[in-house]
C-alpha positions in Angstrom: 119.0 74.5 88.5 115.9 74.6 86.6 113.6 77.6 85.9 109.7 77.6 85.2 107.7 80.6 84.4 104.1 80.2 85.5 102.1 83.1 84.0 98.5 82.9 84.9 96.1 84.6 82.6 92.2 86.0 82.6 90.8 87.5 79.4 94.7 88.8 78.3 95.1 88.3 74.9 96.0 92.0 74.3 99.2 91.5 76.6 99.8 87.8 77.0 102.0 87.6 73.7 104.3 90.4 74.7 104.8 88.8 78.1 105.6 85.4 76.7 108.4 86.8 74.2 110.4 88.0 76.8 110.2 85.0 78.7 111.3 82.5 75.7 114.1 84.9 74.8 115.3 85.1 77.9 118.5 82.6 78.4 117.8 81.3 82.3 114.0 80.1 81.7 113.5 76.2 81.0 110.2 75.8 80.6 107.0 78.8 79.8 103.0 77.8 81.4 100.5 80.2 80.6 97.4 78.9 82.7 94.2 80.3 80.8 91.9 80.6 83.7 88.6 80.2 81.9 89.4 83.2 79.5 86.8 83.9 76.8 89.3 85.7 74.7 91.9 84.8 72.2 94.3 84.4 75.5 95.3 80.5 74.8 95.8 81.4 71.0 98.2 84.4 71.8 100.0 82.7 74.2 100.7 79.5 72.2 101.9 81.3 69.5 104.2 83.3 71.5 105.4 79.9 72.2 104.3 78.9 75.8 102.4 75.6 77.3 99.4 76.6 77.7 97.0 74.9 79.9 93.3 75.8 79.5 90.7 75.6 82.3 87.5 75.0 81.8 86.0 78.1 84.1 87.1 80.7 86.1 88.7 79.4 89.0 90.8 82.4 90.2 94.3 83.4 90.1 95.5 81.3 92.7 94.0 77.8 91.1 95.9 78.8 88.2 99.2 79.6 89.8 98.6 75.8 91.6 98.2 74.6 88.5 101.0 75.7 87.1 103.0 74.6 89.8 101.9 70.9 89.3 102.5 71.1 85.6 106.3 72.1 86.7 109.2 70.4 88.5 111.6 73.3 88.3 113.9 74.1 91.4 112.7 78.3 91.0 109.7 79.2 89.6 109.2 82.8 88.3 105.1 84.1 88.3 105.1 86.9 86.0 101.4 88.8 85.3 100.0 88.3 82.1 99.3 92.3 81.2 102.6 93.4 82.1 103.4 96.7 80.3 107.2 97.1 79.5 109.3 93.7 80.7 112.7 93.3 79.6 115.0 90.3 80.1 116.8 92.8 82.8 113.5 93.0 85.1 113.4 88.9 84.7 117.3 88.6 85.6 116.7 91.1 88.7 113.7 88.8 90.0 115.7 85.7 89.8 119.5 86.2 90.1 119.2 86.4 93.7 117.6 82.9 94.0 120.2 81.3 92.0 122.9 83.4 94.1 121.6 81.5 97.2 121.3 85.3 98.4 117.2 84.7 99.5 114.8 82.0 98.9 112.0 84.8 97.0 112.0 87.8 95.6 108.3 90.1 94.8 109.1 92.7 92.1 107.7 96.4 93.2 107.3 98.3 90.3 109.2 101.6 90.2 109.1 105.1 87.7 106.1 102.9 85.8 103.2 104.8 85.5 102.3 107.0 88.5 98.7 104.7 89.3 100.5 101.6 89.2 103.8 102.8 91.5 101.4 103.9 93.6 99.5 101.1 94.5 102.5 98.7 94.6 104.3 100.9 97.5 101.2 101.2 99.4 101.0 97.4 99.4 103.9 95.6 97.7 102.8 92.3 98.9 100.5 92.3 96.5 102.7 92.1 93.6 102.4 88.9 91.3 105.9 89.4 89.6 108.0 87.3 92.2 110.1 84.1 92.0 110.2 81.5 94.7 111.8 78.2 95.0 109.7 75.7 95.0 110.6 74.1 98.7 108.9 77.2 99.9 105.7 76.6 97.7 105.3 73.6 98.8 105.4 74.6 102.6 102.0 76.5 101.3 99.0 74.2 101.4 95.5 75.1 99.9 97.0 77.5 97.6 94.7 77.0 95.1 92.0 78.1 97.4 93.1 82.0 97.9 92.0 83.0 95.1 93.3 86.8 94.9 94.6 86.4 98.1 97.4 84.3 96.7 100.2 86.9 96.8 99.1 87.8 100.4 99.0 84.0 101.2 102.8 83.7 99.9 103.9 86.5 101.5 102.1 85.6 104.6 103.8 81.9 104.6 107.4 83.6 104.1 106.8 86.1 107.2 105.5 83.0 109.8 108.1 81.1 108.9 111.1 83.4 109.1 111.8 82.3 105.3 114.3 84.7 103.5 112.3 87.3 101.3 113.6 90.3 99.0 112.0 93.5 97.3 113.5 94.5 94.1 112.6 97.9 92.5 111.4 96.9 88.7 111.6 100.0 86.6 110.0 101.2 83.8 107.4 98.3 84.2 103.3 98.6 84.9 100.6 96.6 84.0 97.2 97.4 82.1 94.5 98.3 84.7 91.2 96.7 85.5 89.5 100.0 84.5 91.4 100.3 81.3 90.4 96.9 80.4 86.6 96.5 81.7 85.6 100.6 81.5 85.7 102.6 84.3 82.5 101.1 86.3 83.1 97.4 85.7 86.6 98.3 86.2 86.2 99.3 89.4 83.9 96.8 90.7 86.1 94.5 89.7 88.8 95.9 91.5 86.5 95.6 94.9 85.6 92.3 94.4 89.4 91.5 94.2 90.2 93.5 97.7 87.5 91.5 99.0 88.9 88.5 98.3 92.7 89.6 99.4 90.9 90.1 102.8 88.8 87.9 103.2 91.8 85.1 102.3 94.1 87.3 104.6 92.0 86.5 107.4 91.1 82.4 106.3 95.1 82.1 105.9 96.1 83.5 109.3 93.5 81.0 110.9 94.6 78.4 108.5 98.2 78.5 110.0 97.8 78.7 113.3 
């Protein structure tokens, strides 16, 4: 059974490294694909000298063009999406996100984080779906069609996709992890807008997937 880890990335060179370590240490994963979505940064450098693909797109194209992406550029059975401004990942986190695929137990898993930072735990229990730390086979991402299309929706697209067609899905409590905020990284103001403009889209692509399925 063959592993991928897709890591889509925007502007994360501060975090990307750290995130690809773990990966290539850890004994299960085949194959490491950072997708640079259009970063300006030193994202593509970090990452490829952390020793991951990396796969550079021209613009901006939103995190769900870049998980598609990555999914093309793979032909693993299980693919694990991991954020790329992860705070705190450990080899245990990835084995708890993927050892219930490869036990046949449930066909994804979305990682909740847990005793984290108080902000981030927050958040993730208020809407867990949202989480982009999961691992999915890939029969059930390629049930999804348009996924490059959702933009910040993707994780509500998945999650979506799993629930209308009864597909087998399981939290897992990830402790000790977080992930760098959009405040912490753009200031406060730019932060925050930011952090609109992606509820917007998980909405807005709520709402074009429900209609899209039916």
């Amino acid at each position: 059974m063959q592993i991928a880890a897709v890591i889509p990335a925007y502007n994360e060179g501060d975090t990307v490294a750290q995130v690809v370590t773990q990966v290539k240490n850890h004994r299960l994963i085949d194959q490491i694909t950072v997708v640079s979505d259009g970063s300006t940064d030193n994202t593509a450098i970090e990452a490829t000298q952390a020793g991951a693909n990396v796969i550079e797109l021209e613009s901006n194209q939103g995190k769900g063009a870049a998980m598609q992406v990555g999914i093309e550029n793979s032909k693993s059975d299980i693919i694990l999406f991991l954020d790329a401004d992860l705070l705190g990942l450990t080899a245990e986190h990835i084995d708890q996100l993927l050892m219930p695929l490869i036990k046949q137990q449930t066909e994804m898993t979305i990682g909740v984080f847990a005793d984290g930072r108080m902000v981030t735990d927050l958040a993730q229990k208020i809407a867990p779906f949202l989480s982009g730390q999961r691992a999915v086979k890939r029969s059930v991402l390629e049930g999804v069609s348009d996924l490059n299309m959702t933009k910040f929706g993707v994780e509500v697209a998945l999650t979506q996709h799993i629930k209308e067609n009864d597909i087998e899905i399981k939290e897992i409590e990830l402790h000790d992890l977080s992930h760098v905020l959009k405040e912490e990284k753009l200031g406060v103001v730019k932060g925050f807008k930011s952090r609109l403009k992606m509820y917007w889209d998980i909405a807005r692509n709520f709402s074009w997937f429900k209609n899209k399925i039916k």
